[in-house]
C-alpha positions as CSV (number, residue, x, y, z in Angstrom):
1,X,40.8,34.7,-30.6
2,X,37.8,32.0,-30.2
3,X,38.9,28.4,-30.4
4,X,36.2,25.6,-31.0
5,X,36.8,22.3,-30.1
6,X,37.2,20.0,-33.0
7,X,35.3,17.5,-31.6
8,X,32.5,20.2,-31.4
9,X,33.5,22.1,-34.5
10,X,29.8,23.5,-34.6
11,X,29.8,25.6,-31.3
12,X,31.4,28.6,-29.6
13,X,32.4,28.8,-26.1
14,X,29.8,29.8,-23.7
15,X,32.2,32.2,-22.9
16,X,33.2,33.7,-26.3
17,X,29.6,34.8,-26.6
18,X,29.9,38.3,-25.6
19,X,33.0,38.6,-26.7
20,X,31.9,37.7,-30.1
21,X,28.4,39.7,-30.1
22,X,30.4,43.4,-28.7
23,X,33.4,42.8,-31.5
24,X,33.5,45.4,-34.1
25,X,35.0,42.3,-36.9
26,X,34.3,39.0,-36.4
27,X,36.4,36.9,-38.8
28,X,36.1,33.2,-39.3
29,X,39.6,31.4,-40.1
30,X,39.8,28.4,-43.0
31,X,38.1,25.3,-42.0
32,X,35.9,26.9,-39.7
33,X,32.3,25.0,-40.7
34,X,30.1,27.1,-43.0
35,X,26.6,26.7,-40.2
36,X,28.8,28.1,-37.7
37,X,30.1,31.0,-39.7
38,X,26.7,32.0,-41.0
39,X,24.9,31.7,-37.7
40,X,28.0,34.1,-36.3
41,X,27.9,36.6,-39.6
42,X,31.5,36.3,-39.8
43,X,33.7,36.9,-42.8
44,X,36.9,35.2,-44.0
45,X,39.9,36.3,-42.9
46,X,42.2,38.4,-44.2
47,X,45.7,37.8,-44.5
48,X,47.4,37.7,-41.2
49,X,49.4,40.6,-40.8
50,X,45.6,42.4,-41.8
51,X,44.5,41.1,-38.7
52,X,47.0,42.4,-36.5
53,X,46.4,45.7,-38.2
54,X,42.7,46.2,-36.9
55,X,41.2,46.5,-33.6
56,X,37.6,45.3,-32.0
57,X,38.5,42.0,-34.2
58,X,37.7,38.8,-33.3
59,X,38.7,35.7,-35.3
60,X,36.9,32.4,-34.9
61,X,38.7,29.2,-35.6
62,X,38.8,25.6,-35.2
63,X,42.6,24.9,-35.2
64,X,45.4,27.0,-33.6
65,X,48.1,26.4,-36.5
66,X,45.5,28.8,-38.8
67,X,48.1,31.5,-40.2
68,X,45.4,33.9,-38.2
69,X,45.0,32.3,-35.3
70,X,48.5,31.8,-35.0
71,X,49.6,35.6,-35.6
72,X,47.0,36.3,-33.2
73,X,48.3,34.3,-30.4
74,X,52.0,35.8,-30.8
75,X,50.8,38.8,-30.6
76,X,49.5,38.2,-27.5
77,X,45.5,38.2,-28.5
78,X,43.4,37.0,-25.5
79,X,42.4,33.1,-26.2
80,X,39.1,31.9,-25.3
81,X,38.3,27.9,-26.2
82,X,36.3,25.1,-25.6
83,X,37.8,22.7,-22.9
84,X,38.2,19.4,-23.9
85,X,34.7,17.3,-23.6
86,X,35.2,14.8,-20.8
87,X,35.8,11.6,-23.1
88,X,37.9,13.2,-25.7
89,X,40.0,14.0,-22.4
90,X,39.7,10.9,-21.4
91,X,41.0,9.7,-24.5
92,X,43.9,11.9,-24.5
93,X,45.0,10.4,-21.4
94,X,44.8,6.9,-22.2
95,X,46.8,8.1,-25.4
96,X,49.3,9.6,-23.1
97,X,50.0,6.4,-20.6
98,X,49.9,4.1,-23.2
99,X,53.0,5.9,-25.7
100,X,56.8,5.9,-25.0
101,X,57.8,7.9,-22.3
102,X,54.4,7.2,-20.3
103,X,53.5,4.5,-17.8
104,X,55.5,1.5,-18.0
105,X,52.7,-0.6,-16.8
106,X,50.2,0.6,-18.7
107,X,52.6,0.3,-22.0
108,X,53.3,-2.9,-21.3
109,X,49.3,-4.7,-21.1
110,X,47.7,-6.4,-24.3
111,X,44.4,-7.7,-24.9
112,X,44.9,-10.8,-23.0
113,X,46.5,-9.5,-20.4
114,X,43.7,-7.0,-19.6
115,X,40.9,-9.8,-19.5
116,X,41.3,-10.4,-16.0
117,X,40.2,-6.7,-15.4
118,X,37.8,-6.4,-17.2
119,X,36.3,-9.2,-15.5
120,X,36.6,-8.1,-12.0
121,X,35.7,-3.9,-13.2
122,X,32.4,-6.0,-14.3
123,X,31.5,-7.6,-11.1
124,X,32.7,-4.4,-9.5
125,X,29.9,-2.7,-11.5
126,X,27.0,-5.3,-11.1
127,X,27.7,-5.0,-7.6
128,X,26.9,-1.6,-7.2
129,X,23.6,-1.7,-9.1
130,X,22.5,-4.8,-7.0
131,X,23.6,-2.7,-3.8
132,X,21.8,0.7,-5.3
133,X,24.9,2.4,-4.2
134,X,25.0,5.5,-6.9
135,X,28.1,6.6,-5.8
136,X,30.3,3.5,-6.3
137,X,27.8,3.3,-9.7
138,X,29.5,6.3,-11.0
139,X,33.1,5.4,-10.2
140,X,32.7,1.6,-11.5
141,X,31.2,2.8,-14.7
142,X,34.4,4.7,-14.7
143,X,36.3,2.0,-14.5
144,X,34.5,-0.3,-17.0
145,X,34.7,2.8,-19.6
146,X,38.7,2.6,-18.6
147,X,38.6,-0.7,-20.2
148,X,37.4,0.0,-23.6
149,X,39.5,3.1,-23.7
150,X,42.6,0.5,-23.0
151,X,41.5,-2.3,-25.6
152,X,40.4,0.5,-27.9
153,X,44.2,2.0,-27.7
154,X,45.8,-1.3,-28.0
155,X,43.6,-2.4,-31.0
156,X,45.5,0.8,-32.6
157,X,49.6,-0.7,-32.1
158,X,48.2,-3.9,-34.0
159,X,50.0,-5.3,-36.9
160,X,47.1,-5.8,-39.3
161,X,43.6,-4.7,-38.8
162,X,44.4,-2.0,-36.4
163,X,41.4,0.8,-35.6
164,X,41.1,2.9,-32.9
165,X,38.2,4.2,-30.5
166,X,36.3,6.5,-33.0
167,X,36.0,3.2,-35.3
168,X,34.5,1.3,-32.0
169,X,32.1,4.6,-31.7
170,X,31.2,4.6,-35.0
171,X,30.3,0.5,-35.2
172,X,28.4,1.1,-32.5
173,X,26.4,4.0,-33.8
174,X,25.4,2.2,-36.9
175,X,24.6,-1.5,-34.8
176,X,22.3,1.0,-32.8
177,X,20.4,2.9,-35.4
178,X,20.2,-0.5,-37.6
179,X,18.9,-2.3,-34.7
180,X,16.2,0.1,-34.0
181,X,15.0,1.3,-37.7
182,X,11.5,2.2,-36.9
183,X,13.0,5.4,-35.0
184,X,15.6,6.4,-37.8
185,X,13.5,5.1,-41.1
186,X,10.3,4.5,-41.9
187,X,10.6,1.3,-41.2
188,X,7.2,0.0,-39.1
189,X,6.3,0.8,-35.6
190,X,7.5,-1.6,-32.3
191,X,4.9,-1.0,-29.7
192,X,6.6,-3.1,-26.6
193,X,10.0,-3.6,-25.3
194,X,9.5,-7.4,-26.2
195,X,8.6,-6.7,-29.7
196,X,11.9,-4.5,-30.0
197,X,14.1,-7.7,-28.4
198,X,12.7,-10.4,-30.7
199,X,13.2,-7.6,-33.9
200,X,16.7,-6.7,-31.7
201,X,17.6,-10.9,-32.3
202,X,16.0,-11.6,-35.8
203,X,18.3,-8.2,-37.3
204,X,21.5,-9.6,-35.8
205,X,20.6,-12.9,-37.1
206,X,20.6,-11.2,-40.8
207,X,23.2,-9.1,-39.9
208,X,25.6,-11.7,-38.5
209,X,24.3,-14.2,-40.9
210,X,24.2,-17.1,-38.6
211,X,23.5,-19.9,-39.3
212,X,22.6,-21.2,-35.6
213,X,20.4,-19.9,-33.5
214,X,22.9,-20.4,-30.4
215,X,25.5,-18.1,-32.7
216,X,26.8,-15.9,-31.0
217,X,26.4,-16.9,-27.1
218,X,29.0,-16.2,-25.2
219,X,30.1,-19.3,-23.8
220,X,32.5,-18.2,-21.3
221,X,29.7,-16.4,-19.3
222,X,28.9,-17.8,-15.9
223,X,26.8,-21.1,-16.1
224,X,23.7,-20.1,-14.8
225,X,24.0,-17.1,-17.1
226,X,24.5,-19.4,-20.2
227,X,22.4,-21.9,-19.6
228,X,19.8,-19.0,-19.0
229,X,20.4,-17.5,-22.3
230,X,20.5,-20.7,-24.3
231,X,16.9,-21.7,-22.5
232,X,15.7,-18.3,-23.9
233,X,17.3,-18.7,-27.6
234,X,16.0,-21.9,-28.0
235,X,12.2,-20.6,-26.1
236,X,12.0,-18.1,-28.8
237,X,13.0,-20.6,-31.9
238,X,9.5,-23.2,-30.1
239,X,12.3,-25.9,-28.8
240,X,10.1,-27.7,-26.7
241,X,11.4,-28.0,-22.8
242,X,11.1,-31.9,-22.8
243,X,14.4,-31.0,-24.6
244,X,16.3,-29.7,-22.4
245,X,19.4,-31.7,-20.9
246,X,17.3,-35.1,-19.3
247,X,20.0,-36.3,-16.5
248,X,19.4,-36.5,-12.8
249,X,22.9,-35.2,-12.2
250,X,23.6,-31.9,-10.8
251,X,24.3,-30.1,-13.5
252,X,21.3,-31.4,-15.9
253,X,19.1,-30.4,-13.2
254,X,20.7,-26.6,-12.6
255,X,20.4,-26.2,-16.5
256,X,16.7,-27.1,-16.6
257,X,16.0,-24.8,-13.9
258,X,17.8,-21.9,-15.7
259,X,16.8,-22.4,-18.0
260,X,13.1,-22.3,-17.1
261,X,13.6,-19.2,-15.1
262,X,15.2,-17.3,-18.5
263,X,11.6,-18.6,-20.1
264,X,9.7,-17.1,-17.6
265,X,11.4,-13.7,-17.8
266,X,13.4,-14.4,-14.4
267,X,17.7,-13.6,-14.6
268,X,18.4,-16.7,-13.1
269,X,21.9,-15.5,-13.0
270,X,21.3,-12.3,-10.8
271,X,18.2,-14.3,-8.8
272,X,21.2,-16.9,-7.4
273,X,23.6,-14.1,-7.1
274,X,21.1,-12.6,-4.5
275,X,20.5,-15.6,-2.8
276,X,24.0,-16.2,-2.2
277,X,24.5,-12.6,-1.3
278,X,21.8,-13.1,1.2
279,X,23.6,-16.1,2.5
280,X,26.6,-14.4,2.7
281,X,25.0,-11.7,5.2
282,X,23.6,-14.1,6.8
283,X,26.6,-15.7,7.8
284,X,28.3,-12.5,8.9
285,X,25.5,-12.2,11.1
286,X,25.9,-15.4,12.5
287,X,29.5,-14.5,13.4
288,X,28.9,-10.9,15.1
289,X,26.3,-13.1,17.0
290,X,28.7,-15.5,18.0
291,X,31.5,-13.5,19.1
292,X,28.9,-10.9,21.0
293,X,28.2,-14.0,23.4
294,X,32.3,-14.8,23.9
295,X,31.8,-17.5,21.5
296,X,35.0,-18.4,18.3
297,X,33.3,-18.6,15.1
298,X,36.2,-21.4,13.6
299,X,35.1,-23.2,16.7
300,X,31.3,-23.6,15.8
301,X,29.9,-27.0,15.1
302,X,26.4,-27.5,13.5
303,X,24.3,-26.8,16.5
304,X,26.6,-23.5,17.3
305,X,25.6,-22.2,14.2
306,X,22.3,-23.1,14.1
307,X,22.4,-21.3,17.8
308,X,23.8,-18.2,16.4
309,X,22.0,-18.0,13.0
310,X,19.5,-15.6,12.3
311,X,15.9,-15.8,12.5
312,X,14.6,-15.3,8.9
313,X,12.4,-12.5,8.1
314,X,10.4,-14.4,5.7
């Protein structure tokens, strides 16, 4: 008895293969797709009790209630199937903690009460590409991925517009082929990854219908980060910089400077988030110094810290 995964309905178990290829009938149950059953040679199965009546028979099938597959497996046939893929899994087990009986934390967490995590699983995650760290890379994406998986099994208890994670796979499927028509159509030919961003914009702009260029920025993004991306919107549209926010105050002056960085091609966003991660060591350093030499940090004053802080490298 070979079970494919539904989620691959179109393969066989690696391991089913020489089980299939030394069977003296190979049968394919109801459902099973017709590729699959050509490529294997198999015919359709006889009635159940049929089956059970022959020997060297192997029936393929992609769901275990088949009337075959399930005579089969009470009479003890030896089942080979597909494990799960890893995000179907996954899936499962969000499905699992989120239902009655599961975890009571987990059951009880909605949309807004998840923002907060998905915030900090974020930073979590730009951290370890900014530190190259591959390892933690792997286990944050993890935990991002958790995220959508929780939203995405929320979205499906809603009231009114419920939809569930396929629905947010296939959106995203179509966004990306649309976005990108000279690969899937025969749409022309984009030569340079800033060709495909300015094509990338001007097709959500149709698609979104907006009727704004600054549609669709995410306001609640860190400053430097918004400012950065509305200094690139409006470079794109030929908003001249004598434009841009004219005040001497602080935050006029940090907008313009974003702002020109985001022109230039620089992610004025992640450029102060390494100085200030630079800073940060810096100060640590500092610290180590101080106590090294019998010395209380909480009891520098300006010239103590200038005494124990390190000598730049540039």
């Amino acid at each position: 008895m070979v079970l494919c995964s539904p989620a691959l309905p179109d393969h066989v178990p690696a391991a089913a293969l020489s089980v299939v290829r030394g069977a003296e009938h190979v049968y394919a149950a109801v459902g099973l797709p017709d590729t699959l059953r050509a490529a294997l040679d198999a015919k359709p199965a006889p009635h159940p009790e049929e089956l059970t009546r022959q020997s060297g028979v192997v029936l393929v099938a992609s769901d275990a209630g088949d009337p075959g597959a399930a005579e089969l497996i009470a009479e003890g046939a030896t089942v080979i199937e597909s494990p799960a893929p890893p995000l179907e899994r996954a899936v499962e087990v969000m499905d699992r903690l989120r239902s009655p009986g599961g975890c009571p934390w987990d059951g009880s967490q909605t949309h807004e009460s998840l923002r907060r995590y998905l915030v900090e699983e974020t930073y979590e995650l730009l951290e370890a590409i900014e530190d190259g760290d591959r390892t933690a890379l792997r286990e944050e994406l993890g935990d991002v991925l958790l995220q959508v998986l929780f939203h995405a099994r929320v979205a499906v208890e809603h009231e009114s517009d419920a939809f569930d994670i396929d629905e947010v796979a296939t959106q995203l499927v179509a966004k990306l082929v649309g976005r990108h028509p000279y690969l899937f159509t025969a749409a022309g030919r984009v030569d340079s990854a800033e060709q495909q961003q300015i094509a990338w914009e001007e097709l959500k702009q149709q698609e979104k219908q907006r009727e704004s260029l600054v549609d669709g920025v995410a306001l609640g993004q860190p400053a430097a980060a918004l400012a950065g991306k509305l200094g690139q919107r409006t470079g794109r549209a030929g908003v001249p910089f004598d434009l841009m926010p004219p005040g001497a105050d602080d935050g006029s002056r940090l907008f313009r400077i974003a702002a020109a960085a985001a022109r230039t091609g620089t992610d004025a966003e992640g450029s102060l988030r390494g100085v200030a991660k630079e800073f940060a060591a810096r100060v640590r350093d500092a610290e180590r110094a101080a106590r090294a030499a019998g010395r209380e940090p909480a009891e520098l004053d300006a010239d103590g810290w200038r005494e124990f802080w390190p000598v730049s490298s540039a």
